[in-house]
C-alpha positions in Angstrom: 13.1 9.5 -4.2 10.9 8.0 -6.8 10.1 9.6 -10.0 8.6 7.4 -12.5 4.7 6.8 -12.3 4.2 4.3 -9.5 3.2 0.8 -9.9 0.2 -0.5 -7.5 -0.7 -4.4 -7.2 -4.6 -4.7 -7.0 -5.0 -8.1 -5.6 -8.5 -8.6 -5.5 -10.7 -11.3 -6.6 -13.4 -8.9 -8.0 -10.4 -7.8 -10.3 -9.5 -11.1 -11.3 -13.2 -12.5 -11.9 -15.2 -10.2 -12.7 -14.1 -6.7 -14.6 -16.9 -5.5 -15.0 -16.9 -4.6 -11.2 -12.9 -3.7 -11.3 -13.2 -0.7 -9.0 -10.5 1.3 -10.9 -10.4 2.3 -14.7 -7.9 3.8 -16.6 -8.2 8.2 -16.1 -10.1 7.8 -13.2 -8.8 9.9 -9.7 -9.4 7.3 -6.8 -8.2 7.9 -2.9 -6.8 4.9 -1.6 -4.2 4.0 1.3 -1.1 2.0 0.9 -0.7 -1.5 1.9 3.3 -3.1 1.8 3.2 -6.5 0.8 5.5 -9.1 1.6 6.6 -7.1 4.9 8.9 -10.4 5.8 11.4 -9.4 3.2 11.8 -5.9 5.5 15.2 -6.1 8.3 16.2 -3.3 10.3 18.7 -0.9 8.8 20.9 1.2 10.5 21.0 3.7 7.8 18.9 6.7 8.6 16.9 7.1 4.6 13.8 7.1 3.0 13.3 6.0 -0.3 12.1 3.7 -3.2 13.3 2.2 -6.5 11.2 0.6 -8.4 12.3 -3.2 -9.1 10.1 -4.2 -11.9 6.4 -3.8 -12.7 5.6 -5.4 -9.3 8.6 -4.9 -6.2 10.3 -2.1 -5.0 13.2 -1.8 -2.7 12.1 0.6 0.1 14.3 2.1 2.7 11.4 3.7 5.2 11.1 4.4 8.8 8.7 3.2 10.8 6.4 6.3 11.8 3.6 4.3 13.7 2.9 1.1 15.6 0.2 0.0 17.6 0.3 -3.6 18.5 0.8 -5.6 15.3 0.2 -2.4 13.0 2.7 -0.8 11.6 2.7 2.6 9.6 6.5 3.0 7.4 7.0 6.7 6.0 9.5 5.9 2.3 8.3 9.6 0.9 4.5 8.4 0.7 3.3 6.3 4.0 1.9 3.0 3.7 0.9 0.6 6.7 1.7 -3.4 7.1 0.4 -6.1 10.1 2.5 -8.5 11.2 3.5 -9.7 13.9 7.1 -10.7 13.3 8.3 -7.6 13.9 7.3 -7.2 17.5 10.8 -5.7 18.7 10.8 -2.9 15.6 9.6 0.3 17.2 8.6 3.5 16.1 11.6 5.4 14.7 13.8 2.1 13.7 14.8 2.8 9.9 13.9 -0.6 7.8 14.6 -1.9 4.0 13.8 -4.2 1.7 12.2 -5.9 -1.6 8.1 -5.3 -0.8 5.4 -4.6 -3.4 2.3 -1.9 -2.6 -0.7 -3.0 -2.6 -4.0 -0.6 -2.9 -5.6 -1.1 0.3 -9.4 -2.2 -0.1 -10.1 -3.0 3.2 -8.2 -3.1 6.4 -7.5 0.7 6.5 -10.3 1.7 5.7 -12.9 -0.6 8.0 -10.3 -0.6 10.8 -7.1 0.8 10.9 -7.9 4.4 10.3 -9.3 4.9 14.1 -6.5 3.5 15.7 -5.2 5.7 18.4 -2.5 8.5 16.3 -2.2 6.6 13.2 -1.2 9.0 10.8 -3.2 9.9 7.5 -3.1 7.1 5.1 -5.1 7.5 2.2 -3.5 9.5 -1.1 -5.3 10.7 -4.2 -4.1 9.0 -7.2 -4.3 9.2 -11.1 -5.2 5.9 -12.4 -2.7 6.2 -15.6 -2.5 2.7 -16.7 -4.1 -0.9 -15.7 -2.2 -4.3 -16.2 -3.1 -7.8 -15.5 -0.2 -9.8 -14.9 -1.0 -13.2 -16.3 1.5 -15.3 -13.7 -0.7 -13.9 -10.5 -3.8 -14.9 -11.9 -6.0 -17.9 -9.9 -9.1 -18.5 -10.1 -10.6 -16.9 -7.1 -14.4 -17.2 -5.5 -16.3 -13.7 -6.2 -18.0 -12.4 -3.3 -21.2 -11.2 -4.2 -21.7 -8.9 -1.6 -18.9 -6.9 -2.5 -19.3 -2.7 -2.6 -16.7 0.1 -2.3 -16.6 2.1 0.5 -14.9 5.4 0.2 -13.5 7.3 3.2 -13.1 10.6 4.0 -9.7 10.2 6.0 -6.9 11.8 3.6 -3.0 12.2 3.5 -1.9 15.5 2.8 -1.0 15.6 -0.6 2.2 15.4 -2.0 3.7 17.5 -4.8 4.2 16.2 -8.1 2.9 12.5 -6.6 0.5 11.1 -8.8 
């Protein structure tokens, strides 16, 4: 499994253009959900493991099984669960084993405006230590702020997990 403090994109635009309404700062406890990004680099595996190894500051490979679907949501359980949509994976169903080079992202919106009352999904949303930010300077663009932005905790929680932080 993974032991080193974990390493969560925030693509947002509120991030990028304006800090002073970043939603996270460093020493702060948040809850958030996982999103997987890139879930196109994922393929069915026929090895039956969970797992995840950090890549670099960004990507992971993840060996997870898929613990949920409804329609073009899925849920994948690697040790922490974390939910994707797409709809290339249509003929994955739940308890298929997949793998692959993703990144997490900190979910801001899907999960918590829609997915979390979908029929059985599991859980989604882990308390986290904020222990460091970074801005990687090669993701950056120049992104319209939305004025109307606001945060919108939920009360929907994961159970937590020992020694995850």
């Amino acid at each position: 499994m993974h032991d080193d403090p974990w390493h969560i994109n925030l693509f947002s635009d509120v991030a990028i253009e304006d800090t002073s309404r970043m939603p996270f700062e460093q020493g702060q406890t948040r809850e958030f959900a996982l999103a997987v990004a890139t879930p196109s680099a994922l393929h069915t595996d026929e090895i039956p493991v969970i797992g995840c190894e950090r890549i670099d500051d960004r990507r992971y490979w993840l060996r997870a099984q898929v613990v949920y679907r409804h329609d073009a949501v899925y849920v994948l359980d690697f040790g922490l669960l974390a939910y994707f949509e797409d709809r290339r994976f249509a003929g994955i169903d739940v308890g298929a084993y997949v793998s692959g080079e993703v990144a997490l992202e900190v979910d801001l919106y899907q999960y918590m405006e829609a997915y979390h009352s979908l029929p059985g999904i599991p859980p989604l949303v882990y308390t986290w230590q904020i222990g460091r930010i970074a801005q990687d300077l090669l993701l950056c663009t120049r992104l319209p702020v939305d004025p109307q932005y606001t945060e919108h905790p939920h009360p929907l929680a994961a159970p937590p997990l020992p020694g995850v932080s």
